[in-house]
C-alpha positions as CSV (number, residue, x, y, z in Angstrom):
1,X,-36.4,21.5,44.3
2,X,-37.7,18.2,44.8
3,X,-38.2,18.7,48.5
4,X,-40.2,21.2,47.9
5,X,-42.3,20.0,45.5
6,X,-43.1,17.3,47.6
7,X,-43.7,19.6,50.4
8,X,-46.2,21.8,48.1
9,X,-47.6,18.3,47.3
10,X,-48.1,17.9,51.0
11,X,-49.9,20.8,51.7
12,X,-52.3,20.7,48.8
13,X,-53.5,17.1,49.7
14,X,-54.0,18.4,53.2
15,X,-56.1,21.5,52.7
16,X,-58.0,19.3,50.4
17,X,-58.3,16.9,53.1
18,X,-59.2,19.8,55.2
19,X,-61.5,21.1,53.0
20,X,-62.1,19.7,49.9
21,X,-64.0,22.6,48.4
22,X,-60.8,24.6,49.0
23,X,-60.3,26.2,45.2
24,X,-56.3,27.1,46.9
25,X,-55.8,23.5,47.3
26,X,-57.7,22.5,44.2
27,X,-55.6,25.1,42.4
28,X,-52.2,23.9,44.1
29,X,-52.9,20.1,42.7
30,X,-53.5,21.3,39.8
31,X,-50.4,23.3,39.2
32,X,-47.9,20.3,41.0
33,X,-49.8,17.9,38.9
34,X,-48.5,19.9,35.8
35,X,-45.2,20.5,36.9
36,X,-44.7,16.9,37.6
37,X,-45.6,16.2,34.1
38,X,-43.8,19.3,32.4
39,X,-40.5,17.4,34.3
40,X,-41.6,13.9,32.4
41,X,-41.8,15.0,29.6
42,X,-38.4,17.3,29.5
43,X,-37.2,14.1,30.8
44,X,-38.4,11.9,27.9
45,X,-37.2,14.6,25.2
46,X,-34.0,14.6,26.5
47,X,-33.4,11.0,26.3
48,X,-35.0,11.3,22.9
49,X,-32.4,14.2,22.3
50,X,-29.8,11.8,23.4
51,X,-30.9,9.1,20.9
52,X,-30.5,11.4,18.0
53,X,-26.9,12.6,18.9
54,X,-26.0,9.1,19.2
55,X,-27.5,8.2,15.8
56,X,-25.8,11.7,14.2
57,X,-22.7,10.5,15.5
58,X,-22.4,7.0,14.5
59,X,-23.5,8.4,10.9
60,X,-21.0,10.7,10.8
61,X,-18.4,8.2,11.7
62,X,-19.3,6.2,8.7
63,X,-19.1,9.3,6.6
64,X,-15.4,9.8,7.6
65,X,-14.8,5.7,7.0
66,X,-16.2,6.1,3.9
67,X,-14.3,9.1,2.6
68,X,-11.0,7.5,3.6
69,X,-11.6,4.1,1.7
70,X,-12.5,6.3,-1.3
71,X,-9.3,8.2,-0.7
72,X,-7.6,5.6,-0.4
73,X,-9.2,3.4,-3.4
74,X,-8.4,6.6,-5.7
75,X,-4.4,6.8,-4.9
76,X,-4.4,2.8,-5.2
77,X,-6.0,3.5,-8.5
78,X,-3.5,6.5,-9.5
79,X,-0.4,4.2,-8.9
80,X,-2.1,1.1,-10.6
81,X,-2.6,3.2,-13.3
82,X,0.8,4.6,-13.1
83,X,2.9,0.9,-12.4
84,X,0.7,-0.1,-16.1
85,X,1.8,2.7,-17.7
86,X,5.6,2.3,-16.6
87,X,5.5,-1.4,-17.2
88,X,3.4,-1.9,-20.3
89,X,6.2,-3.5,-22.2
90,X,7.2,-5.7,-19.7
91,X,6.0,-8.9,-21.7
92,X,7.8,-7.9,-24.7
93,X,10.9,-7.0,-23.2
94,X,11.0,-10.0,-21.7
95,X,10.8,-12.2,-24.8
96,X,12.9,-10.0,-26.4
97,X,16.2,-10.9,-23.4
98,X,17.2,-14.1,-25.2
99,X,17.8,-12.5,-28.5
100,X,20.1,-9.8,-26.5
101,X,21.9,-13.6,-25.3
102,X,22.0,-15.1,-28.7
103,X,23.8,-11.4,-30.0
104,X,26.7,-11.9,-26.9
105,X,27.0,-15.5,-28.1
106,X,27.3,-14.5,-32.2
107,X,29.7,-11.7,-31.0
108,X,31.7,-13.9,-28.7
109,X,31.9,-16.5,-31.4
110,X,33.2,-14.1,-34.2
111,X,35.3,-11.8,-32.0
112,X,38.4,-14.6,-32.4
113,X,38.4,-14.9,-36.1
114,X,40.5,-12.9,-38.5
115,X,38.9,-13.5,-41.9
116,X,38.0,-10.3,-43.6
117,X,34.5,-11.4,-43.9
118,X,34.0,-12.7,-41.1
119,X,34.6,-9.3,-39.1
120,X,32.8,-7.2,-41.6
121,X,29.7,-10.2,-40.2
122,X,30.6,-9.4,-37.0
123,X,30.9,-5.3,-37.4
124,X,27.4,-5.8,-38.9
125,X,26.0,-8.0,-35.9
126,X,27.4,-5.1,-33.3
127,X,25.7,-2.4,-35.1
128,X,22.3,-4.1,-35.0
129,X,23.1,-5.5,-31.6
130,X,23.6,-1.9,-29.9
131,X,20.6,-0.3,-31.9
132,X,19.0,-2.8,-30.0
133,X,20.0,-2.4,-26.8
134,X,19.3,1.6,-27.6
135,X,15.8,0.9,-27.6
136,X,15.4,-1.3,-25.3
137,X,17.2,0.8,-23.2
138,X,15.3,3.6,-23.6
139,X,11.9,1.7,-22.7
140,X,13.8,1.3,-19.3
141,X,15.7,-1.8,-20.0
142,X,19.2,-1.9,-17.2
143,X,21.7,-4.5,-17.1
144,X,22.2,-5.9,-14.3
145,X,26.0,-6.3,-13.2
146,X,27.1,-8.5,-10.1
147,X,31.1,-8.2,-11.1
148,X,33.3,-8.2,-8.0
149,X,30.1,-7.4,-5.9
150,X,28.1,-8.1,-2.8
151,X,26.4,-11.5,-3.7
152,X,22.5,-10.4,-3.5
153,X,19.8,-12.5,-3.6
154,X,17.4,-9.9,-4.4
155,X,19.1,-9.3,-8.2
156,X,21.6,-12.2,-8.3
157,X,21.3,-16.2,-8.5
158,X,23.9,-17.9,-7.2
159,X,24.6,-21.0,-9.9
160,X,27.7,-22.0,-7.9
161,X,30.7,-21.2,-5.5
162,X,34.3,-21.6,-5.7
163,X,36.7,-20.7,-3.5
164,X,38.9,-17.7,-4.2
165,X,41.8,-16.1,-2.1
166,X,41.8,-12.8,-4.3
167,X,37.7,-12.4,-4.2
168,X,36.2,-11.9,-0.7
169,X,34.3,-14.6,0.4
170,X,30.6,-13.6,-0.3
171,X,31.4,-11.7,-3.3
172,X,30.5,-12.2,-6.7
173,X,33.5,-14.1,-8.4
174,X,32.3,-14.3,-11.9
175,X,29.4,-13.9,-14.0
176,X,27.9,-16.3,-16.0
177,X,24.3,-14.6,-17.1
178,X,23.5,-11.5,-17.2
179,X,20.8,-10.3,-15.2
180,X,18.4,-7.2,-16.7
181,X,15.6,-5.6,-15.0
182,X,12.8,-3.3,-16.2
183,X,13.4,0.2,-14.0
184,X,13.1,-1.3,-10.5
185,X,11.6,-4.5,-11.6
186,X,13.3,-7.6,-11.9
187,X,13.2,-9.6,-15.1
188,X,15.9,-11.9,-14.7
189,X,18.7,-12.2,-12.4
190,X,22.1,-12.3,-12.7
191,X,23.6,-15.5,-12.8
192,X,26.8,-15.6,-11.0
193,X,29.2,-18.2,-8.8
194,X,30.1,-17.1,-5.4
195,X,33.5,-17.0,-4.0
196,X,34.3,-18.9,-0.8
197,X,37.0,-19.1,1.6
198,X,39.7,-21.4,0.6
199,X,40.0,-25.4,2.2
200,X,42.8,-24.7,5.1
């Protein structure tokens, strides 16, 4: 196409050498003149086209960016709200461990004695004890037990070892505290000593 442009370019010029009154060659300028034009400019509004799909895209890339991070933010949100919700009495609960230790002490204190009064004391400790325990319990309050278990650092502290030839070694040998924890949420761990392998 080019070629033969060029070559229509060609003869126009010559004729109007020729003859430069020649309305044919006149006319044939004129009409290669415009084409060449008409191709610039499809040219330029092509590139311009170009431009615009690049823009388009890069706006619609941000678009889809954009609606994932909201996405996102609004499930973080959901689960924040729902971790507040499930641990709203964590605080509380937390203050409220030591007076479930102080109960195992009173208990453990008064379970040896044989005075009359002294059980009815103790019957009347229990009671209040386990009503206790109910609700905490029911707020989402576990015990944690590490008897004659795995030692695990992720719900037990180890507070010593001693070695044991009836407890594998790496097991929990006794238990000294005991560890709670708020659904899957730790509170406190249990304390426990570790049995070892005894000296040869």
């Amino acid at each position: 196409m080019k070629a033969q442009m060029d070559n229509m370019g060609k003869q126009a010029r010559n004729r109007q050498q020729d003859d430069p009154d020649d309305p044919i060659a006149e006319q044939d300028g004129t009409a290669l003149a415009q084409e060449q034009g008409d191709g610039a400019q499809s040219a330029e509004e092509t590139q311009a086209l170009k431009a615009e799909a690049s823009k388009a895209k890069h706006y619609y890339d941000q678009w889809v960016r954009a609606a994932a991070d909201l996405e996102n933010y609004k499930k973080r949100a959901a689960r924040e709200r729902h971790d507040a919700i499930r641990f709203a009495n964590e605080a509380l609960i937390e203050k409220l461990i030591p007076v479930l230790d102080n109960f195992d002490s009173a208990l453990a204190a008064t379970s040896a004695a044989n005075d009359a009064s002294v059980q009815s004391l103790q019957t009347g400790i229990n009671m209040i004890y386990q009503q206790l325990k109910t609700a905490l319990s029911e707020a989402g309050l576990e015990e944690i037990d590490a008897s004659n278990k795995p030692f695990d650092p992720n719900w037990h502290e180890a507070l010593s070892q001693q070695p044991s030839s009836e407890v594998p070694e790496g097991h929990v040998l006794q238990q000294l505290r005991k560890g709670y924890k708020l659904r899957e949420r730790l509170l406190r761990p249990a304390g426990v000593v570790v049995a070892k392998k005894p000296a040869a």
